[in-house]
Every structure is written in C-alpha cells, then in structure tokens.
C-alpha positions as CSV (number, residue, x, y, z in Angstrom):
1,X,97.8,129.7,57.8
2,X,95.2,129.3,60.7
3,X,95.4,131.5,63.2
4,X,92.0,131.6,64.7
5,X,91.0,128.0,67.0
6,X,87.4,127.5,67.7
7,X,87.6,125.0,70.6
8,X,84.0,122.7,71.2
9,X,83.0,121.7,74.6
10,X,84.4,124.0,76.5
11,X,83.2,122.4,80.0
12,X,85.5,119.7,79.8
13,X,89.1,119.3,81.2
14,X,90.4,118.4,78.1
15,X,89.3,121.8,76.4
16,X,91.0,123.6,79.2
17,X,94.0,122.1,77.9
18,X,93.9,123.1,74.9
19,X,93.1,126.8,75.5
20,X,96.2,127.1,77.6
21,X,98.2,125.2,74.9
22,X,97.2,126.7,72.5
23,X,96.8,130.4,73.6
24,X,100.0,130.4,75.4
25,X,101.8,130.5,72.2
26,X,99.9,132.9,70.0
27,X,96.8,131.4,68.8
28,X,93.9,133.1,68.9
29,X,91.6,130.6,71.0
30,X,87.8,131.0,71.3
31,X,85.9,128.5,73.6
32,X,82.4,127.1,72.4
33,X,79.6,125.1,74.5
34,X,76.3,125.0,75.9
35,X,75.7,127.8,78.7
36,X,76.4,131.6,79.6
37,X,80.1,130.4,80.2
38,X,82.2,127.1,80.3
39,X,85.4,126.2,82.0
40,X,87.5,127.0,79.1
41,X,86.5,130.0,78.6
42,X,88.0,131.5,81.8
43,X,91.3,131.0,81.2
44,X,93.0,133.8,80.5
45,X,94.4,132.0,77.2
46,X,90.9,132.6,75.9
47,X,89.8,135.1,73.5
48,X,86.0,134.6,73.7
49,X,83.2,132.1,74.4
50,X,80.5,130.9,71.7
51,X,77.5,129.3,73.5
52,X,76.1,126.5,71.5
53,X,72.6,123.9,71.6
54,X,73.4,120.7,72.8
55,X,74.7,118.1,70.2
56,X,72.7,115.9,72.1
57,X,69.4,117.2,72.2
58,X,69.5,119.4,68.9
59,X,72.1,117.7,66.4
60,X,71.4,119.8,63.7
61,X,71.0,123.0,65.4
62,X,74.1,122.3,66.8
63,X,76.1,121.9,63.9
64,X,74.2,124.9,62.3
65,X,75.6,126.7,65.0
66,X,79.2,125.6,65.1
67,X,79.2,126.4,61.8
68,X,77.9,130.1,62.2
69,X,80.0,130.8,65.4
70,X,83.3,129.5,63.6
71,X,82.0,132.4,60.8
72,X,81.5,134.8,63.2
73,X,85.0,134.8,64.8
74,X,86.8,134.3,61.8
75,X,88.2,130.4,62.9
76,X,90.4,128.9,60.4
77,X,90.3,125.7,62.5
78,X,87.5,123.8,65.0
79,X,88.9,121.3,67.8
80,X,85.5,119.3,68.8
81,X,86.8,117.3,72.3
82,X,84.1,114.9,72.9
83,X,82.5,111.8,71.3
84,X,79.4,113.2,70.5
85,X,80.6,116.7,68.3
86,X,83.6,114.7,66.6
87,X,80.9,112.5,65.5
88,X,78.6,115.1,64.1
89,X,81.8,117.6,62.6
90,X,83.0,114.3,61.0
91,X,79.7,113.5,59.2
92,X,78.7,117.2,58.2
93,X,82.8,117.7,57.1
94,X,81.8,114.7,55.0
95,X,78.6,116.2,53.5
96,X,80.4,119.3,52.4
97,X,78.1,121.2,54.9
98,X,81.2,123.4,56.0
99,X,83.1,126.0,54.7
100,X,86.4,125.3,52.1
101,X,88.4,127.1,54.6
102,X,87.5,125.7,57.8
103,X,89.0,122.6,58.9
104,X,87.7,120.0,60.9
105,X,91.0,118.7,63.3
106,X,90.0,115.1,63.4
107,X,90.2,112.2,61.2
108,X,88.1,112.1,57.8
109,X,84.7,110.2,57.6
110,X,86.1,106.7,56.4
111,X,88.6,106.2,59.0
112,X,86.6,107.4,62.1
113,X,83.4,105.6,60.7
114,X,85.3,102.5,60.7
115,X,87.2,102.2,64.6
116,X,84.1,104.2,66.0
117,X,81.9,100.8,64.8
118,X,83.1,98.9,67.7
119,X,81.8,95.6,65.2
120,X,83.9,96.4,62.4
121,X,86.9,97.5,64.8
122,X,86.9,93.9,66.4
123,X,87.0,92.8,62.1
124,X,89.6,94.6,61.6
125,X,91.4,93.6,64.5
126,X,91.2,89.8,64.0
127,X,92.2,90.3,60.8
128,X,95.5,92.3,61.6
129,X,96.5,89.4,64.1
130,X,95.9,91.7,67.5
131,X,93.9,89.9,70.8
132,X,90.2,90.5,70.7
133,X,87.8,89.2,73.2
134,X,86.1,86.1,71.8
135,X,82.9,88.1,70.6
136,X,79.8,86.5,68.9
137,X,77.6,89.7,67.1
138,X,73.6,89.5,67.9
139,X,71.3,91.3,65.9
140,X,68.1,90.0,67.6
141,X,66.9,88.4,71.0
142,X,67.3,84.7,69.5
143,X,71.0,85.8,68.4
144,X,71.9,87.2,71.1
145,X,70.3,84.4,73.4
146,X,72.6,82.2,71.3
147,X,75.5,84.3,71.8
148,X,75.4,84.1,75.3
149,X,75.2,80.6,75.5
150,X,78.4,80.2,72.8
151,X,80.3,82.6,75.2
152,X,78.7,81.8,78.7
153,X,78.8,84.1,81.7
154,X,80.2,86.5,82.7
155,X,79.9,88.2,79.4
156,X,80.2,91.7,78.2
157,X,77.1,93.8,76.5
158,X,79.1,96.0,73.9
159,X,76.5,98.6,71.4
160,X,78.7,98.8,68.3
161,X,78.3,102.5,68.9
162,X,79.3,105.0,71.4
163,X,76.3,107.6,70.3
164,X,74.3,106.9,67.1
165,X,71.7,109.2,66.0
166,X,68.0,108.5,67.0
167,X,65.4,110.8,65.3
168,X,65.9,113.9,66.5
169,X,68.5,113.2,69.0
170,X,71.8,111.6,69.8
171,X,71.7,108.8,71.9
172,X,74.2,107.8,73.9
173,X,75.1,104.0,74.6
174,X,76.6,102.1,77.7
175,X,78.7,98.7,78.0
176,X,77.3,96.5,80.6
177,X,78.6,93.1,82.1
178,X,76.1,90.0,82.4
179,X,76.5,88.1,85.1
180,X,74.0,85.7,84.1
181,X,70.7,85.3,82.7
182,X,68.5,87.3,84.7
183,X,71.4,90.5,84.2
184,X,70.9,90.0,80.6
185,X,67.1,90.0,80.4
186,X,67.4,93.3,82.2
187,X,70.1,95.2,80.6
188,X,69.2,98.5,78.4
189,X,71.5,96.9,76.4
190,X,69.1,94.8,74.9
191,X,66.8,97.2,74.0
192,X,69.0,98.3,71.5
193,X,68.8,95.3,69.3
194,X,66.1,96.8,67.3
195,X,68.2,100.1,66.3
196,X,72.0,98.4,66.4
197,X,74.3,95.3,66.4
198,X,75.0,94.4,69.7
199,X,78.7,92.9,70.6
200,X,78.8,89.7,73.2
201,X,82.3,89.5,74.3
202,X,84.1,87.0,76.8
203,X,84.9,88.7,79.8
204,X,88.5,89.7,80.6
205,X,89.9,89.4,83.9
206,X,92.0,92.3,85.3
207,X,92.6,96.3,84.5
208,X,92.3,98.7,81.9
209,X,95.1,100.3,80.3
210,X,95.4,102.3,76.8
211,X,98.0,104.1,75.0
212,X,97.4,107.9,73.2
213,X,98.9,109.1,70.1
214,X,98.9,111.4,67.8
215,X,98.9,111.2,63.5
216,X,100.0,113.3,60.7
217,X,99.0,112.3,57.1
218,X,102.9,110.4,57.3
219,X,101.8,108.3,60.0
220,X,102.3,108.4,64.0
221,X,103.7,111.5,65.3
222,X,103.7,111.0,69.0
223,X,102.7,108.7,71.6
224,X,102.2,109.2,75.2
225,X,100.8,106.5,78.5
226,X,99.8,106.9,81.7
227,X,98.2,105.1,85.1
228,X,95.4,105.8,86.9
229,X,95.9,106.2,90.5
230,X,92.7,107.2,91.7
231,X,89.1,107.3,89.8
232,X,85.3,108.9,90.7
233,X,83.7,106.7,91.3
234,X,86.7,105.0,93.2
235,X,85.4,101.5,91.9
236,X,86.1,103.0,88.8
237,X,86.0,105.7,86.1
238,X,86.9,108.8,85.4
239,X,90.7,109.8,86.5
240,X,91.5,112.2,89.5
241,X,95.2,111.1,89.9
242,X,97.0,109.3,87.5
243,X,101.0,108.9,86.5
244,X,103.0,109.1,83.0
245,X,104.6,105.7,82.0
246,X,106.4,104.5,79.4
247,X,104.5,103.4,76.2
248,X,103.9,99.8,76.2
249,X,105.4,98.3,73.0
250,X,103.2,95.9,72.5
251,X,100.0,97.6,72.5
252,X,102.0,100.3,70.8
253,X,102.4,98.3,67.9
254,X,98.6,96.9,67.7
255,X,97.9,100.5,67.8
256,X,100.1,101.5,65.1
257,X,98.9,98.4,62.8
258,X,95.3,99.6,63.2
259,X,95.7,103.4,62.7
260,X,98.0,102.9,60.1
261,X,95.7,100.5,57.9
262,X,93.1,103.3,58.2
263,X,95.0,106.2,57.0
264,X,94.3,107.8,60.9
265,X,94.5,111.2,61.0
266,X,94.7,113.0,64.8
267,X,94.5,112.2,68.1
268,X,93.3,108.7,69.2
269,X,92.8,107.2,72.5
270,X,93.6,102.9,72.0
271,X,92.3,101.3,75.0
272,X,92.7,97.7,76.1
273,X,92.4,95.1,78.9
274,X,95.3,93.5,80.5
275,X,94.5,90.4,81.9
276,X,96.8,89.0,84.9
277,X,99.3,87.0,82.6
278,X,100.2,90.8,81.4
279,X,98.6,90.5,78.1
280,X,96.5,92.9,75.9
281,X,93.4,92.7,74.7
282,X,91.9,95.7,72.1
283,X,88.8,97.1,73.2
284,X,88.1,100.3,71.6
285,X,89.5,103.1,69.9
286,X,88.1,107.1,70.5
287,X,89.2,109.1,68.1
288,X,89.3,112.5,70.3
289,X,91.7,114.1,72.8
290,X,91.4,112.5,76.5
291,X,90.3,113.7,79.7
292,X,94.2,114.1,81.1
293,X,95.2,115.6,78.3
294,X,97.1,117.9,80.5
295,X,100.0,115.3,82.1
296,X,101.0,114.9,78.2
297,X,101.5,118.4,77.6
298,X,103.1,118.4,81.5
299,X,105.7,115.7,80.7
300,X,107.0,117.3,77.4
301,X,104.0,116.2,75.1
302,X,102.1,119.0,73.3
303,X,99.2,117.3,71.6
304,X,97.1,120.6,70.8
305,X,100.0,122.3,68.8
306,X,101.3,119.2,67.4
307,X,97.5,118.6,66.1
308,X,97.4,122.8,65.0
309,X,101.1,121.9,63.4
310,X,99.4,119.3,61.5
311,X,96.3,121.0,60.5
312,X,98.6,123.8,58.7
313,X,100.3,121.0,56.7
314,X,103.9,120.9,58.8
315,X,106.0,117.7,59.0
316,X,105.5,118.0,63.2
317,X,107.0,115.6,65.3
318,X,106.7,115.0,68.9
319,X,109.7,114.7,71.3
320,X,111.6,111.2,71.1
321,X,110.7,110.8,74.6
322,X,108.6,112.4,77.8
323,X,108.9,112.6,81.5
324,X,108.2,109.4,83.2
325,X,106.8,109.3,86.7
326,X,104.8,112.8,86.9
327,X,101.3,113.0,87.9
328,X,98.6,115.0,87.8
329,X,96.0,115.5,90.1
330,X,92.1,117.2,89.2
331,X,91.5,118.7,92.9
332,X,88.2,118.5,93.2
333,X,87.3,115.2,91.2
334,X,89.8,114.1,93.9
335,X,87.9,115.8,96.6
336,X,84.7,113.6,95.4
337,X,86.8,110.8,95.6
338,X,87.4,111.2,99.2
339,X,83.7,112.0,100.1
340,X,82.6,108.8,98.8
341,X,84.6,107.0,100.0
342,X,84.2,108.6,103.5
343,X,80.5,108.0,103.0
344,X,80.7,104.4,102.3
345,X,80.1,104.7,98.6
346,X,83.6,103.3,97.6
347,X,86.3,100.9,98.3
348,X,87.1,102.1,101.8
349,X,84.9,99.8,104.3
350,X,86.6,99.9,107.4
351,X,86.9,103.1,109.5
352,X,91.2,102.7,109.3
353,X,90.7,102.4,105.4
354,X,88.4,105.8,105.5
355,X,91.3,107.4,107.2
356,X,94.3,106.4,105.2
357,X,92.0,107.8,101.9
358,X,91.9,111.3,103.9
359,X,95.5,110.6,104.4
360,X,96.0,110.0,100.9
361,X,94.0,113.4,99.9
362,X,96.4,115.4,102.2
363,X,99.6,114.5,100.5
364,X,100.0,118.0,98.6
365,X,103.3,118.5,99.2
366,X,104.6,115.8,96.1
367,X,107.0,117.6,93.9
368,X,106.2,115.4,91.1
369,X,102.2,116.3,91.0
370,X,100.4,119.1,89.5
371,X,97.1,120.1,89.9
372,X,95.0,120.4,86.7
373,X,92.8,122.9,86.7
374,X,94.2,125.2,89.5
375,X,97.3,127.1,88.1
376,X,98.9,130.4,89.9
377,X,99.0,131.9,86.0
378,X,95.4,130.7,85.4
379,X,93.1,131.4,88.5
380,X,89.5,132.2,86.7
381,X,89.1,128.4,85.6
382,X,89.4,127.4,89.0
383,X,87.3,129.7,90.7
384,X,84.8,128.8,88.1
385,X,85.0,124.9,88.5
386,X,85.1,125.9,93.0
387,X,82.1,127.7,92.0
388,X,80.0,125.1,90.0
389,X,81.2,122.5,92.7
390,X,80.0,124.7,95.8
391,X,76.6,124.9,93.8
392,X,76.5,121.6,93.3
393,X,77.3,120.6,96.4
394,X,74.3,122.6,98.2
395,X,71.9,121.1,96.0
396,X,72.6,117.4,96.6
C-alpha cells in the first residue's frame, strides 16, 4: 500500500493542494521542483523537498532525477501537476524506464497520447457526435494558406501540441487568433509548421467554460465546475477568484463519451467554448490537476485522495454532490489583478471603473470565500509566496 507521495512542481497552487490534502490525513508527502525551496514545500503537510532540473531545459536529466529522488525517499507514488512532467512521466512510465513499484498517478501512454494531440482529439470528437470548431489541419504554408481561406477570418492558430520535445528541450506552444492576413503571416504559430500539424479553427464567439473530473479504471468517479470571477491578466487568464457551480450536463456528457472511449485514467480538465446561444464547443482536454484545485477539495471534493484511493486499487467514489456557490480567492494573483488594472493595463478605463476594482479587492469580509494560499493552520506557504511577491515586486 503506498504510503510515501512524491509531489512534482512544487511551485504551483495546485501542488499546494495536494500537500495539504494529502498530508492532513496521514500520507507521507514530499514536494519536488526546481530551486532551494517551492511553495509546497512550506506547508507544514510536507515531509521534505527534492529540488529537481527543469523538464523544460533538461528533459532527461529531469526524469533521471525524479526517478532517483522518488528512490531516495522511499515514494510508492509520484503526482506530476503540470503539462510538461505528466508528459515526460507518461512517456518514460511507457518505456519501462521506472521502477515496478512506483506508480505514475496519471493516465497510461495511449490514452494521454491521444486527447493531448489536439488533431486527433478534434477526430475523435467528430466522430463521437460532440461540437468541434469547423477546423481545416495545415501541414505546410500552402495548406495552411488554403485553410485560412476555407475558414476565413477571424480564425484560431491551434499547435496540435501543448509542449512537444525539440532536441534537447521541451518546447512549449501557444494558441493565437488571426485576425486577418497580415496576423497570420506573423504568428510564431507558423513557424511551427515545419516540426507539427497546425489546427485552423473557426472562431467561437463568447466565454470559456470546462468541467473537471476524476477516473478510476471503472470509469468516472467525480466531477466538479466552477466560474471564473476574476483573471491576471484581467482580459483574461489565469484565475484569482472564481465560484463552484453545478456541472453542466451537457458538456458532462461529451466529456464522459471521450474519456470513456479512451479508457481515461485520473484527473482531467475538459474545456470548452460556450458561444452566446449557450452551446458547447470541445476545445481541449489536459490531462493533469488544475490550478483551483483547492475550491474542489473546499466544496466537499477531494481529488488528491480520491486519485491516491485509486492508485492503491480501491473502488473510490466521490460525493454524490458538492457545495455550490463557494469561492475561492488567490490573494495576491488578486492583488496583481487590481494593480493592472489601476495602471491602465486591464479592463478598467475610466477613473470610476479603477475605483470600483479597488472596491471589489476590499470585499474580505464574504463568508462564502476562502483565500488559497493563506490558511491560519498553514502560515509558511504564505509567507513564502508574500516573500517571492515582495521580491518580485522590487525588481520590476
């Protein structure tokens, strides 16, 4: 029975999480990442921090490394929480390059292979019957010259990979929007034609939403939504606020039909676009934890141990249904918010919109809000993230 949880990428949110999860009820919990320390690896929860190369820079170092470190502290189980070490655990899992007794808590090579290829996701997709974007795939400039014109503008760049490896490295991807001709001849997006498929979507109109669940070798165990209801930057990205909702059935069920016909194992994030007759279109799948991990586990939903339940071979099952209508609220990333748009770098234009955003940052006293990071029974990770900011901060 595992007992011992190395944790990768300790700097993120998401790992935080998970620590406090799972080292609240027992687990031994050790924190790995690049650096002298990580987030993580103050709380608490923690039972140690392994530093680690960078996946991105040293790929196989890095995996040599997990693997040694997992050794070293006896793990029975590694957690990787980004893109770019489920990617590489996934493929040297596959090679046989680890250990019989350590598992890997993500979904085998097949699976993940096949929703990570953003090309053969959209296959699959069509196939299955759920909305996809009207995409053309381009393989060269002429193709993808002849996509655009099939699709017209606006159009969406799409890399049919995240991260792929490049040499030595591991490259990282970005989706870009086309406005028209002169945005396309420019995009970095097309430089990638040479290495990748590159996916020319229709535009869709209106906002993202998603859906996160989590899957046992029976099928779905739990699911869990929320809104965002603030980002950094505040035109959009990463969440600083955001509210549990109920889990739309619709994009429930294109979910289900597409983890299900891949034997999913784990956690998976299902995003989509809901366009402003309220309808769903698929446009990725991640196969990792996500970023507010923590207002799952807040409302009732305790991915981590549900995932360690899993990993042990238990018939786990998540509760029948979650708190609706709590948020949770990263201080600081909300904090960043704020100063941009005080500075003119976000949505706020006039001076009366400035002030109801620092309006809007004052409202602490909200019953139904936690903050994520700062916890009264779990002070070091904040002091270390107020830290880090504060340095930041000073140096521009």
């Amino acid at each position: 029975m595992p007992d011992v949880v190395m944790v990768l990428d300790g700097a993120q949110r998401s790992a935080l999480a998970v620590v406090r999860s799972l080292g609240s009820c027992g687990i031994r919990v050790y924190a790995a990442d690049t650096g002298a320390a990580c987030l993580a690896a103050r709380s608490r929860h923690c039972a140690g921090h392994e530093p680690l190369p960078s996946p991105q820079d040293s790929p196989e170092r890095f995996v040599a490394a997990v693997i040694e470190a997992a050794g070293r502290v006896g793990a029975d189980m590694i957690l990787p929480m980004t893109d770019a070490s489920t990617m590489l655990l996934v493929a040297a899992a596959a090679q046989s390059r680890l250990p019989d007794s350590i598992r890997i808590a993500a979904p085998g090579a097949g699976p993940y292979e096949t929703l990570s290829d953003k090309a053969s996701l959209i296959s699959l997709a069509g196939a299955a019957g759920i909305p996809v974007p009207r995409t053309v795939i381009a393989r060269s400039r002429d193709e993808l010259v002849a996509a655009t014109t099939e699709i017209g503008f606006p159009c969406v760049l799409k890399p049919a990979r995240s991260k792929f490896r490049h040499g030595d490295r591991l490259v990282s991807t970005t989706v870009t929007i086309a406005r028209d001709a002169g945005e396309l001849v420019s995009s970095r997006a097309v430089d990638l034609l040479e290495l990748m498929p590159l996916l020319v979507q229709e535009f869709i109109p209106g906002h993202g939403a998603g859906v996160f669940s989590m899957y046992g070798e029976q099928g779905p165990v739990a699911w869990f939504a929320h809104r965002r209801l603030r980002e950094k930057p505040p035109s959009g990205g990463v969440s600083v606020l955001c509210e549990s909702t109920p889990v739309d059935p619709a994009m429930r069920d294109y979910a289900e039909r597409l983890l299900s016909t891949v034997n999913w194992f784990g956690p998976a994030m299902v995003e989509f676009r809901i366009d402003p007759d309220g309808k769903p279109w698929l446009m990725e799948i991640n196969g990792r934890f996500w970023g507010s991990l923590q207002l799952a586990i807040d409302c009732g939903v305790d991915f981590p141990r549900l995932l360690y339940r899993l990993c042990q071979g238990e018939q786990a099952r998540g509760p029948g249904d979650y708190v609706v209508g709590r948020k949770l609220r990263w201080l600081l990333g909300d904090l960043d918010h704020l100063l941009l748009q005080l500075r003119g770098k976000g949505t706020a234009e006039s001076f009366r919109d400035k002030l109801a955003a620092a309006g809007r940052f004052m409202s602490f006293f909200d019953s139904r809000t936690r903050l994520e990071v700062l916890r009264a029974e779990d002070l070091r990770p904040f002091r270390h993230e107020l830290a880090k900011w504060l340095r930041d901060l000073r140096s521009g």
